[in-house]
C-alpha positions as CSV (number, residue, x, y, z in Angstrom):
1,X,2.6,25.5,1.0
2,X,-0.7,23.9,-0.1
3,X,-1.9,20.5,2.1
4,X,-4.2,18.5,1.4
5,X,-6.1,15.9,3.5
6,X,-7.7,12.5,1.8
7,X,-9.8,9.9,3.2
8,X,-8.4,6.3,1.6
9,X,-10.2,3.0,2.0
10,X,-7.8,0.1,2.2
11,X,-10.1,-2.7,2.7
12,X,-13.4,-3.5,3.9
13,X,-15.0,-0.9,7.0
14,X,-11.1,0.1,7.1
15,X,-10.4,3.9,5.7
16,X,-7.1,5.9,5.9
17,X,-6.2,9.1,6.9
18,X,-4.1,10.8,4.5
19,X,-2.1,14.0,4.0
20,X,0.2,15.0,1.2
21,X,2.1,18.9,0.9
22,X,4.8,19.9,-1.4
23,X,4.4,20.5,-5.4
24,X,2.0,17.8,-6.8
25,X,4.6,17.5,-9.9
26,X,7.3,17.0,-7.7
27,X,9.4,13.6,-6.7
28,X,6.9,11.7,-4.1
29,X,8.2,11.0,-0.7
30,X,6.0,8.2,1.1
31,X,6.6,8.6,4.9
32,X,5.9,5.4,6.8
33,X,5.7,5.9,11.0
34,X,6.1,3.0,13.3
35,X,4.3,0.9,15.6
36,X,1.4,2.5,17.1
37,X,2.3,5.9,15.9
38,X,0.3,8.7,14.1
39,X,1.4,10.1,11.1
40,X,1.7,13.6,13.1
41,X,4.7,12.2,14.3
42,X,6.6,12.8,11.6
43,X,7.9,16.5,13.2
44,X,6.1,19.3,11.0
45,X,9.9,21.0,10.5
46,X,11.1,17.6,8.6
47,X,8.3,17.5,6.3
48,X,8.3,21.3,5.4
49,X,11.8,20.8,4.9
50,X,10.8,18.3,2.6
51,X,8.0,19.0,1.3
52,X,10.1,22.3,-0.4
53,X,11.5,19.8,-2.9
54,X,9.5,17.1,-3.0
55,X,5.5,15.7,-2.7
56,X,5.4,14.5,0.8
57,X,2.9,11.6,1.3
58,X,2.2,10.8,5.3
59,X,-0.7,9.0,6.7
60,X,-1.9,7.3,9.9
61,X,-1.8,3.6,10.0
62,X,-5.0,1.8,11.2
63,X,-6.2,2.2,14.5
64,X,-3.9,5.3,14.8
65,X,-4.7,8.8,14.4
66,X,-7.8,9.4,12.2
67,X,-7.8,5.7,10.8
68,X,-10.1,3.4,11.1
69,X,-10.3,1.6,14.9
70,X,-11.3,-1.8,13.9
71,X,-8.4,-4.1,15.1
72,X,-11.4,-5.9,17.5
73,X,-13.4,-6.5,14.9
74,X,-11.3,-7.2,11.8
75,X,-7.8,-8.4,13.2
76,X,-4.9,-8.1,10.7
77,X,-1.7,-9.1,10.6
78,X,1.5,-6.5,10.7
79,X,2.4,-7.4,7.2
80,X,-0.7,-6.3,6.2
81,X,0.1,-2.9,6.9
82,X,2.7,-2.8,4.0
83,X,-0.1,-3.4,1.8
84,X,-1.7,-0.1,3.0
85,X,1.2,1.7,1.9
86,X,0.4,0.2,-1.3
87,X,-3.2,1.0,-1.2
88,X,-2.2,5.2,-0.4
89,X,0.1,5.4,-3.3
90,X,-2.6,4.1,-6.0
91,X,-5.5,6.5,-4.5
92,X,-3.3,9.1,-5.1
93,X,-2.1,8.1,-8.4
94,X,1.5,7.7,-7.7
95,X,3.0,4.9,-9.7
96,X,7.1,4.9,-8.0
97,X,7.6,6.9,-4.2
98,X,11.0,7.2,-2.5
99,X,9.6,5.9,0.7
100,X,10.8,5.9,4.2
101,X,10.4,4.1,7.2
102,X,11.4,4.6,10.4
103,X,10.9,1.4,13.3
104,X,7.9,-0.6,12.3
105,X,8.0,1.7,9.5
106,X,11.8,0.6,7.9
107,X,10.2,-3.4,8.6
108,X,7.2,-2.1,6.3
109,X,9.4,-0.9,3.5
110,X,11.5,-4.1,3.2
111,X,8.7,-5.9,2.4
112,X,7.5,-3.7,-0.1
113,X,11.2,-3.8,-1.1
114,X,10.3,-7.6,-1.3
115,X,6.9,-8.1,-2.7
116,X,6.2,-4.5,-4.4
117,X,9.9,-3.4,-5.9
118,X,8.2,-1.5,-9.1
119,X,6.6,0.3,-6.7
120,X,9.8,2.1,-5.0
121,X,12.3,4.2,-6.9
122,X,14.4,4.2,-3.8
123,X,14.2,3.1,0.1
124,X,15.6,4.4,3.1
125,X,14.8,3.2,6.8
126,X,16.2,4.2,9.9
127,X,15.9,3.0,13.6
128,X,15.1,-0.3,12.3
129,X,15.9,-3.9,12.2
130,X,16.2,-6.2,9.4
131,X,13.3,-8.8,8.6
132,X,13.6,-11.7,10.7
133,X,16.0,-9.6,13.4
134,X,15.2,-7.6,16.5
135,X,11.3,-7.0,16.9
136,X,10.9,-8.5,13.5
137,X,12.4,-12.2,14.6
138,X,9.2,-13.8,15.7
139,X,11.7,-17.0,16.0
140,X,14.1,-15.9,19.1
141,X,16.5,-17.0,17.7
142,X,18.6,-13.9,16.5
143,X,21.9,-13.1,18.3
144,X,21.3,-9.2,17.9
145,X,20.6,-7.2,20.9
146,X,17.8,-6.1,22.2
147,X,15.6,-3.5,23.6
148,X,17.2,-1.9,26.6
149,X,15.3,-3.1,29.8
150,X,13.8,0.6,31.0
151,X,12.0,0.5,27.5
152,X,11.0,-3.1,27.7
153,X,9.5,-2.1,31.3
154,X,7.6,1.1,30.0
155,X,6.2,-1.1,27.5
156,X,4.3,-3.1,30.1
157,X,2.3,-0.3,31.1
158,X,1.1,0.5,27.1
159,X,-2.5,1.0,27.1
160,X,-2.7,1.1,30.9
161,X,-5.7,3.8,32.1
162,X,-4.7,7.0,33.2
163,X,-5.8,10.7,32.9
164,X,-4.6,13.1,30.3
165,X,-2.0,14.4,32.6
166,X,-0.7,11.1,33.5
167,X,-1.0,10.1,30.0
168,X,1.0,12.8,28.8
169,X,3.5,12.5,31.5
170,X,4.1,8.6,30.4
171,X,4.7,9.7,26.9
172,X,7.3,11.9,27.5
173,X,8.7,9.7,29.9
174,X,8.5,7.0,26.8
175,X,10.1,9.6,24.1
176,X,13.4,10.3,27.0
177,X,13.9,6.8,26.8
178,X,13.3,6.1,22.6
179,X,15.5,9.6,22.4
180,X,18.8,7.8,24.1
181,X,21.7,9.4,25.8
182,X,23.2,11.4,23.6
183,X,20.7,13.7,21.6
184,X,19.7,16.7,23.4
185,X,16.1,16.0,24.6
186,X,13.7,18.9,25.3
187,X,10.6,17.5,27.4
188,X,8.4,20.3,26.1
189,X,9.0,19.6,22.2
190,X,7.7,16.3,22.8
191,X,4.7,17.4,25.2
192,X,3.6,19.7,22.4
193,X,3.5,17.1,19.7
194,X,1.6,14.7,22.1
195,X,-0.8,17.4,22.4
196,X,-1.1,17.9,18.6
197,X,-1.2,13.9,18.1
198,X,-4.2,13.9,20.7
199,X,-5.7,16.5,19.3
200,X,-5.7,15.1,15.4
201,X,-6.4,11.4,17.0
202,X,-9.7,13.0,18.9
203,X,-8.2,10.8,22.1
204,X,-5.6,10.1,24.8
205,X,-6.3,6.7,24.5
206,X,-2.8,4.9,23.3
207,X,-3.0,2.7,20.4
208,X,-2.3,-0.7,21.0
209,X,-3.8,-3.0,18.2
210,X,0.3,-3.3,16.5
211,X,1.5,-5.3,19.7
212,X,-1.4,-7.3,19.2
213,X,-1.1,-7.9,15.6
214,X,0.0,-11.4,14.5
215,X,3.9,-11.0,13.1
216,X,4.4,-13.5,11.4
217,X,5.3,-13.7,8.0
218,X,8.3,-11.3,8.6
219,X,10.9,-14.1,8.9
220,X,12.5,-13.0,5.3
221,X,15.8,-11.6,5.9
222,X,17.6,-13.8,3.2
223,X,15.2,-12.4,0.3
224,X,17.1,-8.6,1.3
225,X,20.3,-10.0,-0.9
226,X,18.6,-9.9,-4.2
227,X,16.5,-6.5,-3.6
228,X,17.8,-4.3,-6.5
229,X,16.1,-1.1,-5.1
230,X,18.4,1.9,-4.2
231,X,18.8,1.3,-0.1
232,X,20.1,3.9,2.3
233,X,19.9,2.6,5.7
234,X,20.4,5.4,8.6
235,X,22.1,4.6,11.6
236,X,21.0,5.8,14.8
237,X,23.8,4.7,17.2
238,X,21.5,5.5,20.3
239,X,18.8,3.9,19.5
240,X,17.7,1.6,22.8
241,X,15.6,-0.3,20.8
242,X,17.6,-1.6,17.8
243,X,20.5,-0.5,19.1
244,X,24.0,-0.6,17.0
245,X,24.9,-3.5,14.8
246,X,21.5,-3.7,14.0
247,X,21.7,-0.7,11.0
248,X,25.3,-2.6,9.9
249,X,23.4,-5.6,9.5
250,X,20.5,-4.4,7.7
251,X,22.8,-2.6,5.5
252,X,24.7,-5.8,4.6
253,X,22.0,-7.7,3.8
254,X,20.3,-6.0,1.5
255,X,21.8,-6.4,-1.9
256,X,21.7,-2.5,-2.7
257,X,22.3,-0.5,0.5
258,X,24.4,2.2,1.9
259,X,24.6,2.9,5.5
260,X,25.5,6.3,6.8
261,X,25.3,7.6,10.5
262,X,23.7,10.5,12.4
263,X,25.3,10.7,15.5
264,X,23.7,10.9,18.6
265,X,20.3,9.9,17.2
266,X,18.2,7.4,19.1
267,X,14.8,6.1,18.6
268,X,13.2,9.4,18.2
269,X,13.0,12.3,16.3
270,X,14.4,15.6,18.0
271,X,15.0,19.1,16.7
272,X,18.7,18.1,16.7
273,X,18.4,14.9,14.6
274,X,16.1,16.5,11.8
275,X,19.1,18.6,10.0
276,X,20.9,15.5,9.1
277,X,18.8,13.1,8.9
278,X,17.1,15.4,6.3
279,X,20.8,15.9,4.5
280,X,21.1,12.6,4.4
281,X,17.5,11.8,2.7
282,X,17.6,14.4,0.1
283,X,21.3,13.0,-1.2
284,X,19.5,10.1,-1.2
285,X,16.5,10.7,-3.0
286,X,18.6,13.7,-5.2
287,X,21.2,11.2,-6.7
288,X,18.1,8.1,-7.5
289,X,16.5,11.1,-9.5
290,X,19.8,12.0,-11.2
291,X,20.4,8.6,-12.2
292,X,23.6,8.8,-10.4
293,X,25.2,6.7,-7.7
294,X,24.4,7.7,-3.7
295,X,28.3,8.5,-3.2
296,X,29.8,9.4,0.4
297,X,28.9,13.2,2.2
298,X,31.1,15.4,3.7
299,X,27.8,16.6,5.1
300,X,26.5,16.2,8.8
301,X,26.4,12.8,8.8
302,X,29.1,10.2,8.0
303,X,29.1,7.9,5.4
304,X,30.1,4.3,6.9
305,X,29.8,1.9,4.3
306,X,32.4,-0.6,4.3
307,X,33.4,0.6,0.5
308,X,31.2,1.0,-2.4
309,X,30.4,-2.0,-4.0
310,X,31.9,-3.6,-7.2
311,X,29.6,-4.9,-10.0
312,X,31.4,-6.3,-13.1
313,X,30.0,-8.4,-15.7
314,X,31.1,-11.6,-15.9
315,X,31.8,-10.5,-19.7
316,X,34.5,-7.7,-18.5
317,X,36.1,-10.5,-16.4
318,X,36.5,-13.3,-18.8
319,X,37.8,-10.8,-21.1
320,X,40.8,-9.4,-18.9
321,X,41.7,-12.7,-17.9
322,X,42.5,-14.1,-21.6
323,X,45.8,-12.5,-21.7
324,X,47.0,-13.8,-18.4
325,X,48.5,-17.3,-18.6
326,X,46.9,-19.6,-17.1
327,X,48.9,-19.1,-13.4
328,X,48.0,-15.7,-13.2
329,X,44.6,-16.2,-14.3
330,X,43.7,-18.8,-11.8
331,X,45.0,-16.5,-9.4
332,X,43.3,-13.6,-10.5
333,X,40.1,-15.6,-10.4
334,X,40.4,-16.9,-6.7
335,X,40.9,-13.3,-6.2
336,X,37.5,-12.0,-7.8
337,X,35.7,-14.4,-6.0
338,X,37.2,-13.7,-2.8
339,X,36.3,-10.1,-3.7
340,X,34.0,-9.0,-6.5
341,X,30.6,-10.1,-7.1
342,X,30.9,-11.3,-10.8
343,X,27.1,-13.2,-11.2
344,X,25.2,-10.1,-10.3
345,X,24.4,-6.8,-12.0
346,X,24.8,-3.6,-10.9
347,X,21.1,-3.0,-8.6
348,X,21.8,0.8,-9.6
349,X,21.7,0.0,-13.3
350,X,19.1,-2.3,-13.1
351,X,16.7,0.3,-11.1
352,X,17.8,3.4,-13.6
353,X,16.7,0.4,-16.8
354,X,13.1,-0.1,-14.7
355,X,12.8,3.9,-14.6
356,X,13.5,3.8,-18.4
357,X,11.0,0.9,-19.2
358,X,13.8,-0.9,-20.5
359,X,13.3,-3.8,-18.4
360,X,9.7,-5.3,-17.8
361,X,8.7,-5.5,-14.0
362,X,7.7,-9.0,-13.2
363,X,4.3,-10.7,-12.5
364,X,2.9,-7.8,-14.6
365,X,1.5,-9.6,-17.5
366,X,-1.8,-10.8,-17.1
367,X,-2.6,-9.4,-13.6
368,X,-5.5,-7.0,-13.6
369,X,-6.0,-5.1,-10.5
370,X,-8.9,-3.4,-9.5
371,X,-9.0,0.5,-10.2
372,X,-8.6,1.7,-6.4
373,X,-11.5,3.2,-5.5
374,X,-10.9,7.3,-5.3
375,X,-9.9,9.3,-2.0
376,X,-12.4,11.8,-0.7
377,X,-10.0,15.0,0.2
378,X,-10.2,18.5,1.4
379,X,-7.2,21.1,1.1
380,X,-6.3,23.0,4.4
C-alpha cells in the first residue's frame, strides 16, 4: 500500500517528520507514541493492519526520530507536544482523526480531548494514566501506584554513553522490563525494531529532551468528566509503569469512556498484544463511524466496563414520575440520583450532532487561524 513521507513545521526552526499509509479517502487514524519514542515504534504489522481500513497518520515527536533536535535551544513544555498533534492533522488537511495514544501518548490525547474536542471523532489510549495521576501528577500527591523499581532504576541510566552494542543491549533490556511478566517477549523482535528506529533516527543517541521538558500544566484530571468525545481506554494489566487501577481510573473519569482489557499486555507492544489490541481499535473506531454505540466484544479482549452508562433527559424523567403519587415519586427520585445521571446528555449523541453540524463547536466564531503552512512530502 502507497506511503507517503511529509516534512511538517510546527513552530519556529522546529519541523516534523511525518508518514501517512492506507486509502487517502479513508477514516484517519492519528497515532501518538510516548515519551522519547519514534514514530517507528508503532510495529509495522499494527499499522498495516490498520492502514487496510483506515488512513494511518504516525509521526516522530520533536527531538525523536527525524524531527527537529532543538530541545537546547528552544525548550518546550510537554503540553506543547499535543499542540503538534494539532499542527500534523491541519498540514494534512484532516479536519476530525480517531487518534491514539499510548504512554505519553494517551496524556497527549486527553488534552486534545480537553482543549481541541472538534478536532477528535473518537479517542483511545492505552498504557496510560490519567492527567494529574501517575507520570502526569507533577503534585505527588496521587495515591495510584507507581512505576515498578527495576524500571525506575533503568531510567537512571537514560542518555548514559555507550556503544551501539551496549546501547542496543540496554534497550532490550528496557523493552523486557516495559513488556511485564506475562506477554511472551522475543528479545530479537525488539532488537530488530531498535535497529530500524536507529537507522530512520540517523543515531544511537537516546532521546532525552521529554524528561527534561517542564510538565506542568497537566494537573487537569477533573476537566475528563465533561469530555463528550467517544473514549475507549485499553487496559494493559502488566503494565510496570501505570500498572492496574490506573486504566479503571482513567476510564471513570472521563465522562465518555469504556474500558476493555488485553490480557497479558504491559508497557510495550509485542507480536502477541497487536491482534487484540487491533480488535479492540477497529470496534472502536468502526461503531464512532457507524454512529452506533462501542457495545461489549466477545472478541480477544474483554469488555470490563462497570455497565454501560445511562443518559436520560431530565424531560423523560419528570414525565414518568407524574403518575406516581407523591411517596413513590420521591422514592423514585432518590433512586435516579443515587443511579442515573439526569443533568447530562448522552456524550454519544452529542458527538454523532457535532459530526452532523447540528451543534456549533465552541470558541469558533471569530477565531481566525493561520492557513498552516504546507508539508513538503515524498511517496516511498
Amino acid at each position: 500500500m502507497a506511503t507517503v513521507e511529509h516534512v511538517v513545521p510546527v513552530a519556529e526552526g522546529v519541523d516534523l517528520w511525518v508518514e501517512e499509509r492506507g486509502d487517502p479517502a479513508a477514516p484517519v487514524v492519528l497515532l501518538v507514541m510516548g515519551a522519547n519514542a519514534s514514530g517507528l515504534t508503532w510495529p509495522e504489522e499494527l499499522v498495516d493492519r490498520l492502514a487496510r481500513r483506515y488512513r494511518v497518520v504516525r509521526y516522530d515527536h520533536r527531538d525523536t526520530g527525524r524531527s527537529s533536535r532543538a530541545f537546547d535551544e528552544r525548550p518546550y513544555a510537554l503540553r506543547d507536544l499535543a499542540g503538534d498533534a494539532v499542527r500534523v492533522l491541519d498540514a494534512l488537511g484532516v479536519e476530525r482523526a480517531h487518534v491514539v495514544g499510548m504512554s505519553m501518548g494517551g496524556v497527549l490525547v486527553q488534552l486534545l480531548l480537553l482543549d481541541a474536542p472538534q478536532r477528535l471523532r473518537s479517542a483511545t489510549v492505552f498504557a496510560t494514566a490519567a492527567l494529574g495521576a501517575g507520570l502526569a501528577d507533577t503534585t505527588g500527591a496521587g495515591e495510584l501506584p507507581g512505576p515498578a523499581p527495576e524500571l525506575l532504576q533503568l531510567w537512571q541510566e537514560l542518555g548514559a554513553e555507550r556503544d551501539e552494542d551496549a546501547e542496543l543491549a540496554w534497550r532490550v533490556e528496557h523493552w523486557r522490563v516495559l513488556n511485564g511478566p506475562d506477554a511472551p517477549f522475543d528479545p530479537e523482535e525488539f532488537r530488530e525494531l531498535e535497529r530500524r528506529v536507529a537507522a530512520h533516527s540517523g543515531t544511537w543517541r537516546s532521546p532525552t529532551a521529554h524528561a527534561l521538558a517542564d510538565p506542568s500544566g497537566l494537573e487537569r484530571g477533573a476537566e475528563l468528566a465533561a469530555v463528550g468525545v467517544p473514549v475507549l481506554v485499553v487496559e494493559a494489566p502488566a503494565d510496570p509503569v501505570n500498572p492496574p487501577p490506573h486504566a479503571r481510573h482513567l476510564a471513570e473519569v472521563v465522562g465518555s469512556a469504556r474500558l476493555v482489557t488485553v490480557p497479558g499486555m504491559g508497557h510495550a507492544l509485542p507480536r502477541s498484544v497487536l491482534g487484540p489490541l487491533a480488535d479492540a481499535l477497529e470496534e472502536h473506531v468502526d461503531a464512532v463511524e457507524a454512529g452506533d454505540r462501542p457495545v461489549a466484544s466477545a472478541g480477544p479482549y474483554r469488555d470490563v466496563s462497570s455497565g454501560p452508562r445511562t443518559f436520560v433527559p431530565v424531560e423523560e424523567v419528570a414525565g414518568a414520575l407524574r403518575p406516581l403519587g407523591d411517596g413513590k415519586a420521591d422514592e423514585l427520585r432518590r433512586t435516579l440520583d443515587e443511579h442515573v445521571d439526569t443533568d447530562v446528555e448522552d456524550p454519544f449523541e452529542r458527538h454523532a450532532a457535532l459530526e452532523r453540524g447540528g451543534l456549533g463547536d465552541e470558541g469558533d466564531e471569530g477565531d481566525e487561524a493561520a492557513a498552516p503552512e504546507p508539508p513538503h512530502h515524498r511517496a516511498r
